[in-house]
Structure formats: C-alpha cells, structure tokens
C-alpha distance (Angstrom), angle and dihedral (degrees) to the residues before:
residue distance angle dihedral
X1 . . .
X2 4.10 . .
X3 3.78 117.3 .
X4 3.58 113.0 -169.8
X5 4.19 125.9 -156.0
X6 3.40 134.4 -159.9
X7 4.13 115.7 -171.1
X8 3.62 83.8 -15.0
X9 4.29 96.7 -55.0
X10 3.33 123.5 118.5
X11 3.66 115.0 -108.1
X12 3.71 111.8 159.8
X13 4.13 134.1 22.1
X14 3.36 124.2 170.7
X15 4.04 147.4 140.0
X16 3.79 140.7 -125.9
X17 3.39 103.5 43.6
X18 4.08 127.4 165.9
X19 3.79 111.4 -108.9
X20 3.47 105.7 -130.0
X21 3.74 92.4 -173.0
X22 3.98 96.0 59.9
X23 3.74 83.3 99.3
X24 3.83 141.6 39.4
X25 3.97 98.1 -139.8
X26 4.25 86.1 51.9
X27 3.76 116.5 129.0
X28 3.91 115.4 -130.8
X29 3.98 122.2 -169.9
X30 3.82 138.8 165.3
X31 3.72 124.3 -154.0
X32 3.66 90.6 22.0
X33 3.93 156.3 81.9
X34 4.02 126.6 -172.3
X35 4.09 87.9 -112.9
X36 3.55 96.5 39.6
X37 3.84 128.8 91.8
X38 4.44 96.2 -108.0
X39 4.07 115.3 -105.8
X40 3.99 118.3 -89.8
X41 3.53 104.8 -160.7
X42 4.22 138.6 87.7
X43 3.74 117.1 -96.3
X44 3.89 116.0 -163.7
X45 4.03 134.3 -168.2
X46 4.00 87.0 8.2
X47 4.30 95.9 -175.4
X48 3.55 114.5 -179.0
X49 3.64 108.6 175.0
X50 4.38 131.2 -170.4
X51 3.39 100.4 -117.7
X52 4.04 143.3 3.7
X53 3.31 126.8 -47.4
X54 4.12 129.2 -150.2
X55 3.82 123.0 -110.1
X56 3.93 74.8 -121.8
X57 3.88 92.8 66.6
X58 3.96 102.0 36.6
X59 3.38 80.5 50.8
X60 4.00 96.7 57.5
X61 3.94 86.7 32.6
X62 4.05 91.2 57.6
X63 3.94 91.3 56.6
C-alpha cells in the first residue's frame, strides 16, 4: 500500500505496487517513465521514507 502527500494532504492511495528496492541493481526515478517524454519542472523536500508514518508526524512534517 503507497499513500502519497502533498503539504501534508492526502493525494494518492493505492496497492500492488512493484518494489523497486527488492534489488540492489533496481532503477528508481521520479517525474519519469522509459516511454515517456522525462519531467521539466523543480521538485523540493522530496521525503520518501521505509515504512508508515502517523497522521501525528505528516502532520509535524507539513509545517
């Protein structure tokens, strides 16, 4: 399950996701796919964290 947060709102859940960290040779992007065009753009405070966090802590984090 992936939940994903934007200034500390949900935006996104969802399940059955690849995990791209099941192996040490893996390829991980953001912002782009191998048959897409690759994202133009800034992104800033990217967090990606192992594991849930509490409403508590995206709360704090989102300050």
């Amino acid at each position: 399950m992936i939940n994903v947060y934007v200034n500390g709102e949900k935006q996104f859940t969802g399940s059955n996701f690849h995990n791209a960290f099941s192996n040490k040779n893996a390829s991980f992007g953001l912002g782009v796919n191998y048959w897409d065009t690759p994202f133009k753009g800034e992104m800033d405070n990217l967090r990606v964290y192992c594991g849930a966090l509490t409403p508590r802590q995206l709360a704090e984090l989102s300050r």
